[in-house]
C-alpha positions in Angstrom: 336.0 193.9 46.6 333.3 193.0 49.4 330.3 192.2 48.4 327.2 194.3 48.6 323.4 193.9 47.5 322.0 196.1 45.0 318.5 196.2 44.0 317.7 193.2 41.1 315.2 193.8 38.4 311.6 192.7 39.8 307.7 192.8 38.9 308.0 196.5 40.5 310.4 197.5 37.8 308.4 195.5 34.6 305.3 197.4 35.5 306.7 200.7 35.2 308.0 200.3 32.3 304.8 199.0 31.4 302.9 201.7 32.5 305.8 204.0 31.0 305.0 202.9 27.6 301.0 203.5 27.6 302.0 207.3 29.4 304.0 207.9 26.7 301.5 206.8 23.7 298.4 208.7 25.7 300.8 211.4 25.8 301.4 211.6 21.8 297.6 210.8 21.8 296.7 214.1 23.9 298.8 216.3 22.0 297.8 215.6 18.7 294.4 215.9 20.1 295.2 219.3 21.7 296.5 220.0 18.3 293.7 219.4 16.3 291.2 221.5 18.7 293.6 224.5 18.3 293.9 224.1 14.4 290.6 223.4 13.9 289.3 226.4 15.8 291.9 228.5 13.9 294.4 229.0 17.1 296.9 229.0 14.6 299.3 230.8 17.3 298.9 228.3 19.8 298.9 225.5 17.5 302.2 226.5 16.4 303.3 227.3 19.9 302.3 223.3 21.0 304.1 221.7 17.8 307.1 223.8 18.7 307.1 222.3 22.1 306.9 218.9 21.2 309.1 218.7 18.1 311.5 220.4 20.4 311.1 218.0 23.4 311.2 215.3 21.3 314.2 216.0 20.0 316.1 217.0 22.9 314.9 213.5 24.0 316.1 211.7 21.0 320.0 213.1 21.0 320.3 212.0 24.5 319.3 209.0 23.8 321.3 208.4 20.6 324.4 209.9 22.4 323.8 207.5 25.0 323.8 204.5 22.7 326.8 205.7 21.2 328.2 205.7 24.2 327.4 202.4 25.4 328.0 200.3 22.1 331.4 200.8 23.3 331.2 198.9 26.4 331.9 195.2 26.5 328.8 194.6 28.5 326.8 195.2 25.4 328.6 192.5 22.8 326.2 189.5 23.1 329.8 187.4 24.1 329.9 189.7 27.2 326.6 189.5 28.7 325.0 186.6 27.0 321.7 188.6 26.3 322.0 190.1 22.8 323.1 193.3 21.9 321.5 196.6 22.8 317.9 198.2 22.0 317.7 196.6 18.2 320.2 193.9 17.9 323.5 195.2 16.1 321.6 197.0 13.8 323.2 200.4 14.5 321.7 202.2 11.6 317.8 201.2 12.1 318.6 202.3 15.8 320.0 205.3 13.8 316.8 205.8 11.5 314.4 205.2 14.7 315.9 208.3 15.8 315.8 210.4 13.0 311.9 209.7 13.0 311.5 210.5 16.4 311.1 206.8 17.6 314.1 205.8 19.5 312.7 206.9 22.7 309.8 204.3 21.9 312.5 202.1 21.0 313.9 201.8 24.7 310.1 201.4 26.2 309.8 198.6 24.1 313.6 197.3 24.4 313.4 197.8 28.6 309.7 195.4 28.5 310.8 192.9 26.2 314.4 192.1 28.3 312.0 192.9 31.6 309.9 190.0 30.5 312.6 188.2 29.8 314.6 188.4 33.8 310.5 188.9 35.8 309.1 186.0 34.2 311.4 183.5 32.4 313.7 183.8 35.0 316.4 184.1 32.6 319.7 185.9 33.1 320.6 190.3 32.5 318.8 191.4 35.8 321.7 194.1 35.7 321.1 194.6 32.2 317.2 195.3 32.3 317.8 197.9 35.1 320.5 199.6 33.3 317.9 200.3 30.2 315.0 201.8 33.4 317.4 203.6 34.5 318.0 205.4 31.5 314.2 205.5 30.5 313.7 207.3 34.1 316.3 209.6 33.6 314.8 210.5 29.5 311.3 210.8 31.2 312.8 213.6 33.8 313.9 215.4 30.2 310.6 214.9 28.5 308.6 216.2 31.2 310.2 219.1 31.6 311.2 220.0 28.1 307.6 219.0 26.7 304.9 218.8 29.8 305.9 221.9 32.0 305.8 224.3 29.1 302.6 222.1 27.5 300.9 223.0 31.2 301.8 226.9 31.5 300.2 226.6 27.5 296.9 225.1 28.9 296.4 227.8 31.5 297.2 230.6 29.4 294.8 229.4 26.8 292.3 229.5 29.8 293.0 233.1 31.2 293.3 234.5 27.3 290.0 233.2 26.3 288.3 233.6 30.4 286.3 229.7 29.8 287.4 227.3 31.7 285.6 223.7 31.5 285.5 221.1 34.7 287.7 219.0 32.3 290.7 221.7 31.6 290.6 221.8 35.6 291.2 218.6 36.1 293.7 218.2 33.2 295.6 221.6 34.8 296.1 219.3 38.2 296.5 215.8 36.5 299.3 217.2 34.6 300.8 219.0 37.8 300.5 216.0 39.3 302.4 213.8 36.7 305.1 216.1 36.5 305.4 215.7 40.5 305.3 212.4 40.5 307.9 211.9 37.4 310.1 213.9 39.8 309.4 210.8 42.5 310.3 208.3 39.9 313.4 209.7 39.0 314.1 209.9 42.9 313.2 206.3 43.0 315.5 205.6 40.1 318.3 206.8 42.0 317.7 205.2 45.1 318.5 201.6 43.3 321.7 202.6 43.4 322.0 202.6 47.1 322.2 199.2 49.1 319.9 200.2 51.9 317.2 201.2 49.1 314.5 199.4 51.6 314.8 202.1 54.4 312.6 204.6 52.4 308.7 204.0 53.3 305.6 205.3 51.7 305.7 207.9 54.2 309.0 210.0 53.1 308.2 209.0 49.4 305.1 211.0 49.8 306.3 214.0 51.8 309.0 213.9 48.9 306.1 214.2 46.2 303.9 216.4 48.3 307.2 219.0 48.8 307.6 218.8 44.4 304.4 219.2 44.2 304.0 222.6 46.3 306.9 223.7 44.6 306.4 223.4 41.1 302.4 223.8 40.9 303.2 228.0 42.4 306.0 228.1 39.7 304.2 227.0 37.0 300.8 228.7 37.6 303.0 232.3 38.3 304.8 231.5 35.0 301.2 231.4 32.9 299.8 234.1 34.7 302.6 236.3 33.7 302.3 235.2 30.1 298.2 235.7 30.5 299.2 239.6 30.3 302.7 240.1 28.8 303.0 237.6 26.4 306.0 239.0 24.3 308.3 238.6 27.4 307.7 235.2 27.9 310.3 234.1 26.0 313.1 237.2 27.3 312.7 236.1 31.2 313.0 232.3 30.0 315.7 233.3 28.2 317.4 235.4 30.9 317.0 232.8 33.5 317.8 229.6 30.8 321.0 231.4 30.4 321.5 232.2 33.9 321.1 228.6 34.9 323.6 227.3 32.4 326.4 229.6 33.3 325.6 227.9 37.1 326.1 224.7 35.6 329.1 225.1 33.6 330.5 226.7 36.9 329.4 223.4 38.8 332.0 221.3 36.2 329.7 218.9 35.3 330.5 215.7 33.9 327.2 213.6 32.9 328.1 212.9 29.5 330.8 211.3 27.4 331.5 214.2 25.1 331.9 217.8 24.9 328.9 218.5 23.0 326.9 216.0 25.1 328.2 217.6 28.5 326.9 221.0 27.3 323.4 219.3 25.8 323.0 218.3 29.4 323.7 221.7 30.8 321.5 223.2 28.3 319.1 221.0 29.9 319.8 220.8 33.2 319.3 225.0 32.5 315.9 224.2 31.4 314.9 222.2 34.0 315.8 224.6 37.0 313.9 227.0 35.4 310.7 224.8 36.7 312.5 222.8 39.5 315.7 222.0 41.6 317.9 219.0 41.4 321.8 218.5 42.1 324.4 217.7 39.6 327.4 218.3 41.4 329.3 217.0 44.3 329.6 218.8 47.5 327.2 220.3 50.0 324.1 221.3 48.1 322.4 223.1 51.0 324.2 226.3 49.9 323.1 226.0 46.4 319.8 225.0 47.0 319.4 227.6 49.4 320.5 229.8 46.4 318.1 228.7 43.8 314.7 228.6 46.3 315.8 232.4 46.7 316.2 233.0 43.6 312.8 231.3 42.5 310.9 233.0 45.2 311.7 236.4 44.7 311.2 235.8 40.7 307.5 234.2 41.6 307.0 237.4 43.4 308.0 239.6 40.6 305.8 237.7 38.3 302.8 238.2 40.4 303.3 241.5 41.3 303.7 242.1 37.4 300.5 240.3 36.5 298.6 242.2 39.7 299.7 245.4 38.1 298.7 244.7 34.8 295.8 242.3 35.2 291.9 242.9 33.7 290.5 244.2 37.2 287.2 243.2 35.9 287.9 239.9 34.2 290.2 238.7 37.2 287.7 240.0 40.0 286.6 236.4 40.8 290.3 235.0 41.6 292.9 237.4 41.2 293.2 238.4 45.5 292.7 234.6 46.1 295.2 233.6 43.9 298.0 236.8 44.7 297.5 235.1 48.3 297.8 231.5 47.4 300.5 231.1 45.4 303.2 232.6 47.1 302.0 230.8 50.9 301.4 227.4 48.4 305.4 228.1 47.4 306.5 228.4 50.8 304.5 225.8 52.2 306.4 223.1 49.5 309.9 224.7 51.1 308.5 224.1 54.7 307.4 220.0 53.7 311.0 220.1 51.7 313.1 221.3 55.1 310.8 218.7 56.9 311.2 216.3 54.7 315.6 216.6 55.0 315.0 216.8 58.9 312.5 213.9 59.7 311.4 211.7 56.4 314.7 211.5 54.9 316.0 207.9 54.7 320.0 209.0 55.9 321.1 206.6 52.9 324.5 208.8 53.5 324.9 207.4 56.7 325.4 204.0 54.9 327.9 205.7 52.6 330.0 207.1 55.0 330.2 203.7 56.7 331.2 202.0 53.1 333.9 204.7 51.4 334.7 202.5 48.9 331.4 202.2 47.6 330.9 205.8 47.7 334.1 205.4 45.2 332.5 203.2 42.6 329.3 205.5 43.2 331.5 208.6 42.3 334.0 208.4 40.0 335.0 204.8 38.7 335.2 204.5 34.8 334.4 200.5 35.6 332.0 199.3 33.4 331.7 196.1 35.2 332.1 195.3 39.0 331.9 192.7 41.4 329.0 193.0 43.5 326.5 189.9 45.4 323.5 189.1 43.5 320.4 188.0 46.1 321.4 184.9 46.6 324.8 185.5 47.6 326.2 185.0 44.5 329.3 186.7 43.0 328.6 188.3 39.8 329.5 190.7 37.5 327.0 193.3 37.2 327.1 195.9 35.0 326.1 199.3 36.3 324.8 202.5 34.7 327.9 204.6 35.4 325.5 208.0 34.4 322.8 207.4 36.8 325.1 206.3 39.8 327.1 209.4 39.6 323.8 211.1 39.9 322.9 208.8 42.7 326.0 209.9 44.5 325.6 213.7 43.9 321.9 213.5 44.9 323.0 211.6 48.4 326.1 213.6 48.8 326.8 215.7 52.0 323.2 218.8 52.4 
């Protein structure tokens, strides 16, 4: 095979997962705290409601993760022989990696696991620069699920609590748009994730990276506030249009012929999700042209965003929603389609053409695609042949997510 240059693990890559690991304790952090306020002030409802979503998120979290490491125990490039770097995550101590998960730690367990090997390529200099990126990747990829599974809902939660109870500190304000925030920029990270997958990774600037954040976050910010507005005045059907919609979005899925996952019951896990996520925001899974299907969803969404706030208009507190309620009927809808305007502008001027690169390399597109290789020869930085191991999961997604728009 030719050689090519892929990304290699650098001080870029160590201090995310740096940072990744302190998000994800503040995170635990926050929501006990949330929890305590709502217990202690006899919410019981919305205590329950909170616990629900994270015991939920975290699990969801912690079966991809196991099914992923049951997965890649398999592969050669995990034996310490093969790589020279140790085994995976916790030595070959399969069942503590197995008890880690059953208490809910095993997503910790790959924070810590992607720093220590990070530490080991950024600073030593030693050897499994392929190795520590394989365990980001995967750590992006579980942050995408958290954030959606556990954050989204967590933030329609926080401004329902707000319109039920009509108080509203500065400091629930600026959670509301920190957390709207994070969840756009974990979007980003993911995108950025992918990208290392692509050998002309340096052609996208600041500038399209933040049209691409700016374009998430118009998008999912309308979605999320029509979603707790709704809830604000019909609570008990909530849960029925998630439901609808979950079930909706799955059955697109399984149409699309997925192929994420190893297994049968891990394919549809990853539906199931995928279903959950689209309910908040779009990505691709599939191959093919995704201008038709993204065309389809944004349709879809809008006219649903509508609904929503035409239901809450109709059945809103005149006098309690007097203040806001015109402003934010107007807002909302203009916010939503001012993310699809910065999305289309984003696809016609900021995006980096990685296809172009693609189309120009076939056979890379191949390994990108659809080759059940665990290792390949590509060049290392300094010209070096090696065998670098690549994370089959992620580049698949790389290669739907650049495909043909």
């Amino acid at each position: 095979m030719e050689s090519r240059t892929f990304s290699r693990y650098s001080w870029i890559d160590f201090a995310f997962s740096v940072v990744g690991v302190c998000t994800l304790l503040l995170d635990w952090g926050s929501d006990l705290w949330l929890a305590k306020e709502f217990y202690c002030r006899g919410d019981l409802l919305w205590f329950g409601v909170l616990v629900g979503l994270l015991v939920l998120s975290s699990i969801v979290v912690q079966m991809f993760s196991w099914f992923w490491f049951q997965y890649d125990k398999e592969l050669p490039a995990f034996s310490g022989e093969a790589t020279g770097v140790g085994s995976m995550f916790c030595g070959n101590r399969v069942k503590l990696f197995c008890l880690l998960h059953v208490l809910q730690l095993g997503f910790l367990c790959r924070h810590i696991s992607a720093i220590r090997h990070g530490f080991r390529v950024w600073w030593r200099k030693e050897e499994g620069s392929d190795y520590a990126i394989y365990l980001t990747h995967d750590l992006s990829m579980l942050r995408l699920i958290e954030t959606f599974c556990e954050s989204a809902p967590q933030l329609i939660l926080m401004i329902y609590v707000m319109l039920r109870t009509n108080k509203a500190r500065t400091v629930q304000f600026v959670s509301v748009a920190a957390s709207t925030t994070s969840i756009a920029w974990m979007v980003v990270d993911y995108h950025r994730s992918l990208r290392s997958f692509l050998p002309d990774k340096a052609k996208q600037h600041w500038g399209s990276s933040l049209m691409y954040f700016l374009w998430n976050l118009l998008l999912i910010g309308p979605r999320v506030a029509a979603l707790a507005l709704f809830s604000s005045i019909l609570p008990d059907f909530i849960a029925l249009h998630f439901l609808l919609l979950w079930l909706v979005f799955v059955m697109w899925v399984w149409q699309q012929r997925t192929n994420f996952m190893d297994s049968a019951g891990g394919e549809w896990l990853y539906r199931a999700t995928v279903g959950l996520i689209w309910y908040f925001s779009w990505f691709n899974v599939a191959e093919g042209r995704t201008l038709g299907r993204s065309i389809i969803y944004h349709s879809f969404i809008t006219v649903d965003v509508v609904v929503l706030l035409a239901t809450w208009w109709g059945y809103r507190d005149r006098v309690q929603t007097k203040a806001y309620g015109l402003a934010l009927l107007i807002a909302l809808p203009l916010t939503y389609l001012l993310g699809l305007l910065f999305k289309a502008l984003y696809y016609c001027c900021f995006h980096p053409k990685l296809l172009r690169h693609l189309e120009r390399e076939p056979r890379l597109q191949e390994d990108l695609a659809g080759s059940d290789v665990a290792f390949r020869d590509f060049s290392t930085q300094d010209g070096t042949p090696a065998s670098q191991l690549c994370n089959q999961r992620m580049a698949c997604h790389a290669a739907n997510f650049y495909t043909n728009r």
